[in-house]
MDAnalysis code that builds the backbone (N, CA, C; Angstrom):
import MDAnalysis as mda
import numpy as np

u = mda.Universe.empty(402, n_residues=134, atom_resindex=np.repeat(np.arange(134), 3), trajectory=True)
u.add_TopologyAttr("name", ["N", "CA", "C"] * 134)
u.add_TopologyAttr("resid", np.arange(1, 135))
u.add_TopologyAttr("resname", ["UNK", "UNK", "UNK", "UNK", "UNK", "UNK", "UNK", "UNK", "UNK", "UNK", "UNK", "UNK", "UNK", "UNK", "UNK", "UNK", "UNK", "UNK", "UNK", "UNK", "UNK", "UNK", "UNK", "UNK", "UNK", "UNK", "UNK", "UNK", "UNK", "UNK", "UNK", "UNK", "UNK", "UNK", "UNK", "UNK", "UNK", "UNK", "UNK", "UNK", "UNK", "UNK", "UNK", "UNK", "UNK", "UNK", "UNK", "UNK", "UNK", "UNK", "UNK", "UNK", "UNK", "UNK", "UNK", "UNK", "UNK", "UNK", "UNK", "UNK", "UNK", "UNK", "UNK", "UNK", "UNK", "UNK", "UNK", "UNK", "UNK", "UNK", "UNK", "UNK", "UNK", "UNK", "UNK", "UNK", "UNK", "UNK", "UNK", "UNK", "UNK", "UNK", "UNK", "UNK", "UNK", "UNK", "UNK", "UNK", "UNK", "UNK", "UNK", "UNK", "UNK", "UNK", "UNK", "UNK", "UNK", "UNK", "UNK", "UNK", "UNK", "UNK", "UNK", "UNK", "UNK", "UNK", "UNK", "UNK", "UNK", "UNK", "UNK", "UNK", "UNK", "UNK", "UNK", "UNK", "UNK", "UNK", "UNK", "UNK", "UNK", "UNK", "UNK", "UNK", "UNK", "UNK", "UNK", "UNK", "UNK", "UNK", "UNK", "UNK", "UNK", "UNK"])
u.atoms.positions = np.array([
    [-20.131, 59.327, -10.945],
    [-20.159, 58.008, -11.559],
    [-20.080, 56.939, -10.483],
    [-20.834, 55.734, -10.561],
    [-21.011, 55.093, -9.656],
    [-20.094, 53.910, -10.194],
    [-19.834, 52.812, -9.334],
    [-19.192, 51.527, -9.614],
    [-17.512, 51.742, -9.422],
    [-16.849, 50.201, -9.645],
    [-15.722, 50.487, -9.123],
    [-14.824, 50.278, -10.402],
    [-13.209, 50.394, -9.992],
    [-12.816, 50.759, -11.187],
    [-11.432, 49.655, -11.300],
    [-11.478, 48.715, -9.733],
    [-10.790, 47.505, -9.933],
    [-11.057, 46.389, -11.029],
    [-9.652, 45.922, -11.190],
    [-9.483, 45.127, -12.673],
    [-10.129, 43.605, -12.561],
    [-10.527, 42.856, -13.117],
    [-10.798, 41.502, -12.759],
    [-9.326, 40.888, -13.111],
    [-9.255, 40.207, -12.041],
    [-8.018, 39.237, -12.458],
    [-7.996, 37.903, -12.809],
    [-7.118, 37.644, -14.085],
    [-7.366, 36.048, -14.489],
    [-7.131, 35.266, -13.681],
    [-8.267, 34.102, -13.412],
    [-7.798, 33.561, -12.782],
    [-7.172, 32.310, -13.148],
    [-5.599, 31.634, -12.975],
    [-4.887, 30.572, -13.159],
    [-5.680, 29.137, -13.308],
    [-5.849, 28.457, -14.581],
    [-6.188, 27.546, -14.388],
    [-5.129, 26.057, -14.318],
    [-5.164, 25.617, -12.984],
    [-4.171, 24.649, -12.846],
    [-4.416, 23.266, -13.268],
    [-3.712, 22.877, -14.389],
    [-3.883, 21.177, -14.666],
    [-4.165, 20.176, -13.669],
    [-3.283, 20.039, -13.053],
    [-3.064, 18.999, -12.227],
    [-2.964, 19.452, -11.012],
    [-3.506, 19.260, -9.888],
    [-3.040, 19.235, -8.321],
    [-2.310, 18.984, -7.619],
    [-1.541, 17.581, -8.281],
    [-0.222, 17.138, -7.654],
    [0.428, 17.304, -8.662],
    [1.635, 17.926, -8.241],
    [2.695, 18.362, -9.227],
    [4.330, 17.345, -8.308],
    [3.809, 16.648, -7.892],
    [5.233, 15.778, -6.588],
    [4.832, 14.913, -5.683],
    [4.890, 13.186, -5.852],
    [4.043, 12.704, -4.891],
    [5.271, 12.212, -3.788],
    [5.467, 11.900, -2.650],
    [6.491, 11.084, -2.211],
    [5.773, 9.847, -0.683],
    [6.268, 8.512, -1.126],
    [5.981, 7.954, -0.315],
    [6.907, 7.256, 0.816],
    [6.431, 7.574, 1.973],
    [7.483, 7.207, 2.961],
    [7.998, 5.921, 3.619],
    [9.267, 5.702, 3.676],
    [9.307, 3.960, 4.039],
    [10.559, 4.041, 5.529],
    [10.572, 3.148, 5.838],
    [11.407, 2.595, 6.973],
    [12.732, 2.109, 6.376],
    [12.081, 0.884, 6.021],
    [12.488, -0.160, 5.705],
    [12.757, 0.383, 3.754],
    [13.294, 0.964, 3.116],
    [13.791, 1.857, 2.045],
    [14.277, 0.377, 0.986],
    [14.407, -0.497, 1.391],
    [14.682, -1.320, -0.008],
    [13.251, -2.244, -0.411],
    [12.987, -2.762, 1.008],
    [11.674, -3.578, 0.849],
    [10.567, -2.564, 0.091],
    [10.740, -1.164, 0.562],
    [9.316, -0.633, -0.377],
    [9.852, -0.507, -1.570],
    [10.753, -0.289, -1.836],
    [11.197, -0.240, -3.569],
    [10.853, -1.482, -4.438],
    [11.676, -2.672, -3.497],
    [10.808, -4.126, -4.154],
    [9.468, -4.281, -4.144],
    [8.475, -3.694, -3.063],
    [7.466, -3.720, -3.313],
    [6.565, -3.141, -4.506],
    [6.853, -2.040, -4.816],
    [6.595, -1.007, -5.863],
    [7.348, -1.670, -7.466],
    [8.405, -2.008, -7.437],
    [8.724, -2.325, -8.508],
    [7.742, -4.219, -9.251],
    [7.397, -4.835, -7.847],
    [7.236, -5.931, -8.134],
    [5.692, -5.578, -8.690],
    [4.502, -4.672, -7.843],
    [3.597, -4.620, -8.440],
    [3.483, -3.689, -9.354],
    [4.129, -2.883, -9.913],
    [4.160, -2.329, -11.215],
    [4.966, -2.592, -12.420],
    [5.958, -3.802, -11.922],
    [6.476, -4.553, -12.945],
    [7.409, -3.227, -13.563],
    [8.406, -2.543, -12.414],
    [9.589, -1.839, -12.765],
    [10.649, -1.510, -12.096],
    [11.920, -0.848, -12.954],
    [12.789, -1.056, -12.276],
    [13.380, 0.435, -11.465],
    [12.765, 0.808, -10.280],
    [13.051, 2.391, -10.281],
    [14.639, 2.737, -9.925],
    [14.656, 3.985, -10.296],
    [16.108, 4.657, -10.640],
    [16.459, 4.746, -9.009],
    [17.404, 4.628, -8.170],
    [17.409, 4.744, -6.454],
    [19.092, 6.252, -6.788],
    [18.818, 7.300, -5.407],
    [19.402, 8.085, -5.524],
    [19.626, 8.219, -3.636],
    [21.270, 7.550, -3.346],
    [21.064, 7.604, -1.891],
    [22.437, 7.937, -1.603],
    [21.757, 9.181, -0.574],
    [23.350, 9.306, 0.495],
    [23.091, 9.608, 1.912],
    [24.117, 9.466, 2.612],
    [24.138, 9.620, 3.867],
    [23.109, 10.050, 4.774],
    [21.666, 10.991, 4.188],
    [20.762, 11.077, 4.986],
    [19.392, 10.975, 4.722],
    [19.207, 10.452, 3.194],
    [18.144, 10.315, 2.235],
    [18.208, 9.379, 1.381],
    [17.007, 8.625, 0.966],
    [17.075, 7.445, 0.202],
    [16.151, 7.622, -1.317],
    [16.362, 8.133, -2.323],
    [15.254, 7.723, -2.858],
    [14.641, 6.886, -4.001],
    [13.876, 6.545, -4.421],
    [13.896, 5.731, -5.703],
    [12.405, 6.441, -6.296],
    [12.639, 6.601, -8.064],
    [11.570, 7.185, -8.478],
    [10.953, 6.433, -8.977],
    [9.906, 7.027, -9.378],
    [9.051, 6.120, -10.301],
    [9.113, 6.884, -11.810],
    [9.103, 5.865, -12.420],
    [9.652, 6.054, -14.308],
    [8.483, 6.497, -14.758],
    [8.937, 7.799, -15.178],
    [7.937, 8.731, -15.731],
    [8.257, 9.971, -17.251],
    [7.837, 9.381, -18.237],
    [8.469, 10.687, -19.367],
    [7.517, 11.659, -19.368],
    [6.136, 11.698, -19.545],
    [5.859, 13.080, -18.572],
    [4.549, 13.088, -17.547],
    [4.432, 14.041, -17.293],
    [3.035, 14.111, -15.701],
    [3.779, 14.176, -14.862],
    [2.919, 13.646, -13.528],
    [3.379, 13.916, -12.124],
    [4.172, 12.452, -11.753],
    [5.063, 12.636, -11.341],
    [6.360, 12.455, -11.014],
    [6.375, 11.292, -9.356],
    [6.953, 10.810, -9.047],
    [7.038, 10.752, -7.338],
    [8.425, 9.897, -6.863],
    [8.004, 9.514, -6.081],
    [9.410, 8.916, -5.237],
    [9.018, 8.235, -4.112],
    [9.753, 7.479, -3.932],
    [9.869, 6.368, -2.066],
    [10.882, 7.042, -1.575],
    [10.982, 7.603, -0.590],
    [11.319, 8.609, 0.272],
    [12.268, 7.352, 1.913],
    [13.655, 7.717, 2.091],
    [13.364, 7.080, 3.577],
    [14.588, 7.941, 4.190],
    [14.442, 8.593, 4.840],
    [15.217, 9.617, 5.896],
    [14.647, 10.573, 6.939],
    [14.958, 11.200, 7.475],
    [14.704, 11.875, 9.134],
    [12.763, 12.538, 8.371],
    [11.918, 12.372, 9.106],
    [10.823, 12.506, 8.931],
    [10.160, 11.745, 8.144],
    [10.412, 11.079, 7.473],
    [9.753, 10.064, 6.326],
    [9.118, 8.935, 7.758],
    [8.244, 8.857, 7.518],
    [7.324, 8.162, 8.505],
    [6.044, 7.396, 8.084],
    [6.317, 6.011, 7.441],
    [4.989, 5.573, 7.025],
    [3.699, 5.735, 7.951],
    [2.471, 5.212, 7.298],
    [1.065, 5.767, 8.003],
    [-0.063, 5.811, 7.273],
    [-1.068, 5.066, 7.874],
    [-2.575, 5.177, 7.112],
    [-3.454, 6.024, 7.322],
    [-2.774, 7.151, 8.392],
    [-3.865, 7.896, 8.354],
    [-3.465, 9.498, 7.818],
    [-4.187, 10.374, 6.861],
    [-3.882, 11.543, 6.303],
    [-4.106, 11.089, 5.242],
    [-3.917, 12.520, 3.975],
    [-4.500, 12.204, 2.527],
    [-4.224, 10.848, 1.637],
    [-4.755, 10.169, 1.034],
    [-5.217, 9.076, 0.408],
    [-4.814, 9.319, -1.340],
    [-3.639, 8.673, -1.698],
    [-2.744, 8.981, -2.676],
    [-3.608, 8.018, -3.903],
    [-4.382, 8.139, -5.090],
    [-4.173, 7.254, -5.812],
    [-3.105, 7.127, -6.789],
    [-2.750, 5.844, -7.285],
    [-1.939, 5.539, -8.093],
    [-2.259, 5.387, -9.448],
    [-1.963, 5.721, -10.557],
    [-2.377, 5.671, -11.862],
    [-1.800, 3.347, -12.119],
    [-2.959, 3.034, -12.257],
    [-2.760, 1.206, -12.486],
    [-2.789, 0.833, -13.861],
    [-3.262, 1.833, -14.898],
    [-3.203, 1.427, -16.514],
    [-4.096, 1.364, -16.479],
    [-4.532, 0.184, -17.413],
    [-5.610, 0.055, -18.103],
    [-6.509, -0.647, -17.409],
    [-6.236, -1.735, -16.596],
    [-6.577, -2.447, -15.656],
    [-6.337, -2.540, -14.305],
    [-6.945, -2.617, -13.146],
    [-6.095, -2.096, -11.712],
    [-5.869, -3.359, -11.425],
    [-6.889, -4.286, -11.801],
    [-6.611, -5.651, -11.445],
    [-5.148, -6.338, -11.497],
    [-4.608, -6.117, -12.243],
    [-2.892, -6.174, -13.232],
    [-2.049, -6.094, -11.733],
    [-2.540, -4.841, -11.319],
    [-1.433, -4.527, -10.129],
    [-2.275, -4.921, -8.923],
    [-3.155, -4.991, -9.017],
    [-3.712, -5.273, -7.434],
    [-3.589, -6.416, -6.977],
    [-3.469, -7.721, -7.850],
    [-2.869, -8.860, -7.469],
    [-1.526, -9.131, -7.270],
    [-0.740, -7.981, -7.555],
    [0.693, -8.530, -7.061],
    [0.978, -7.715, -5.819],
    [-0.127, -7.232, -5.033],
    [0.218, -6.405, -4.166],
    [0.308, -7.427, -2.259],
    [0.012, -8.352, -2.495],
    [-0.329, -9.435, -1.206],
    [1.292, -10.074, -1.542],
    [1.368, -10.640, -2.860],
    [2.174, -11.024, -3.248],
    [4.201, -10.887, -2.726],
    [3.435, -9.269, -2.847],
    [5.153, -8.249, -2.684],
    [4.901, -7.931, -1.272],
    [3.837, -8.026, -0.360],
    [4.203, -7.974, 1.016],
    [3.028, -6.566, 1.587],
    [2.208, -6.375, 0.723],
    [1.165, -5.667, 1.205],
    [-0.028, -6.141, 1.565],
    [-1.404, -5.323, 1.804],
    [-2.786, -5.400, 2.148],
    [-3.493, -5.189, 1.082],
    [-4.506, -5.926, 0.847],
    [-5.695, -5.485, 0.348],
    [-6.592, -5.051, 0.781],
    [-6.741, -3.647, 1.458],
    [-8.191, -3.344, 2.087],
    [-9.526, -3.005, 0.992],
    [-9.664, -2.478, 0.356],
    [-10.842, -2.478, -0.536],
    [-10.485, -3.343, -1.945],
    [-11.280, -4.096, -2.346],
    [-11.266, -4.570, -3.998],
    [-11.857, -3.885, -4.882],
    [-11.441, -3.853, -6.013],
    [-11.362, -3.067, -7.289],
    [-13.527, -3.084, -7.316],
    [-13.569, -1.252, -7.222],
    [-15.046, -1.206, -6.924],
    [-15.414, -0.033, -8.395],
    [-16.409, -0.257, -8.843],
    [-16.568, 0.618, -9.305],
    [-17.162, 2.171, -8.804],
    [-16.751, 3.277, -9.615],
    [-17.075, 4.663, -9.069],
    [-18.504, 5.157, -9.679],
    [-17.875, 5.216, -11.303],
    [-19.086, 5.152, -12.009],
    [-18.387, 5.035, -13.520],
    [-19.121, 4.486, -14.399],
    [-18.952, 4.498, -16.090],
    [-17.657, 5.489, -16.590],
    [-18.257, 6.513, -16.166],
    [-16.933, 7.898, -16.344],
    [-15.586, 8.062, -15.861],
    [-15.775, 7.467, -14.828],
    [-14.340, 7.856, -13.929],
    [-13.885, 6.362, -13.455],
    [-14.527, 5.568, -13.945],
    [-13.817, 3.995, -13.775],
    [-13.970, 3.746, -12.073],
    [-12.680, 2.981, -12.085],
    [-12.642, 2.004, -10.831],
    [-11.618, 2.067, -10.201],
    [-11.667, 1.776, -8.914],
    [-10.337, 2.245, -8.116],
    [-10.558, 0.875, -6.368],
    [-9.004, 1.064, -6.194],
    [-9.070, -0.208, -5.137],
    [-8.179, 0.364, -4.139],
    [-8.508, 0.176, -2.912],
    [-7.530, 0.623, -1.294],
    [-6.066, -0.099, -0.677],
    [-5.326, -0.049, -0.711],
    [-4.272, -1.136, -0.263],
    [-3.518, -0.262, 0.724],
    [-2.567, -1.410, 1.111],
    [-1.975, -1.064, 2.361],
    [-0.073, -1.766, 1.528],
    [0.593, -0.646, 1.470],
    [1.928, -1.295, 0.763],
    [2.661, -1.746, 2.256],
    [4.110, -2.660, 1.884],
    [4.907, -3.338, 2.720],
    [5.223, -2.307, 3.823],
    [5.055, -0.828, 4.209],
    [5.571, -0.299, 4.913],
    [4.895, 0.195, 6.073],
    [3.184, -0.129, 5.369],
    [2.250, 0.408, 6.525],
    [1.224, 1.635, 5.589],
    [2.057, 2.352, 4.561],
    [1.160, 2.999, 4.075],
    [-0.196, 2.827, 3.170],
    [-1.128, 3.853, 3.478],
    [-2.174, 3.201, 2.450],
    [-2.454, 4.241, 1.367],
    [-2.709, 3.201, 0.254],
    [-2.574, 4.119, -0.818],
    [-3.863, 3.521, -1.547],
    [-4.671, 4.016, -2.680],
    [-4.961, 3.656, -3.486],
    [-4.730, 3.609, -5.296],
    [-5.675, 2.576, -6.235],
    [-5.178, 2.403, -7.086],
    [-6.526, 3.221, -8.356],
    [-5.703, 3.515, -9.398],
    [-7.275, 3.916, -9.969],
    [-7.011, 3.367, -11.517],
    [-8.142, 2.856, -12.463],
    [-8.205, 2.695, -13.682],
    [-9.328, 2.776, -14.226],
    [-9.666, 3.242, -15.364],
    [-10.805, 3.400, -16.388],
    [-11.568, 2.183, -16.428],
    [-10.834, 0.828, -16.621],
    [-11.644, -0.216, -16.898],
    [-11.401, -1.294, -15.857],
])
């Protein structure tokens, strides 16, 4: 008899890719004001002696945090984080100069399907982007 007699294995289909985002700051209060001012919230902060963090308010999905202790090292260069902006990115992309960041790209479209998304640079140096449907 010819052929083999290994099993196929299911393969896992994973929802989401990021399951934990964390962004890194220096300066650990200014990026929290920054973040809270352009998303218009108040994040939860959890700090001791060698770690800082503050989350972002989330009842469910992916999750993250502003990060500031031994390796936390802001930076524009490496993977390119978008941010979920609602319904509109515009909403948040104007309070982002405002709270002490960059605007490097303006709200561009991708295509019909996958909406629109914009490049910034937050108070700490990092760059992130923003994404929304409309």
């Amino acid at each position: 008899m010819g052929g083999t007699t290994a099993k196929k294995k299911k393969k896992e289909k994973i929802k989401d890719f990021i399951s934990w985002f964390e962004i890194p700051a220096i300066n650990f209060q200014q990026s929290v004001d920054f973040y809270n001012n352009i998303f218009g919230i108040e994040m939860e902060k959890n700090v001791d002696d060698n770690y800082a963090m503050a989350f972002f308010p989330t009842e469910k999905g992916i999750g993250g945090a502003v990060v500031a202790g031994p390796g936390s090292i802001p930076g524009i260069i490496g993977p390119l984080l978008y941010l979920n902006a609602g319904k509109d990115l515009n909403i948040v992309l104007k309070r982002v100069e405002s709270a002490g960041g960059r605007i490097v790209m303006t709200k561009t479209l991708i295509n019909e399907d996958s909406g629109y998304f914009a490049i910034f640079i937050d108070s700490e140096g990092n760059k992130l982007a923003l994404h929304s449907l409309k």
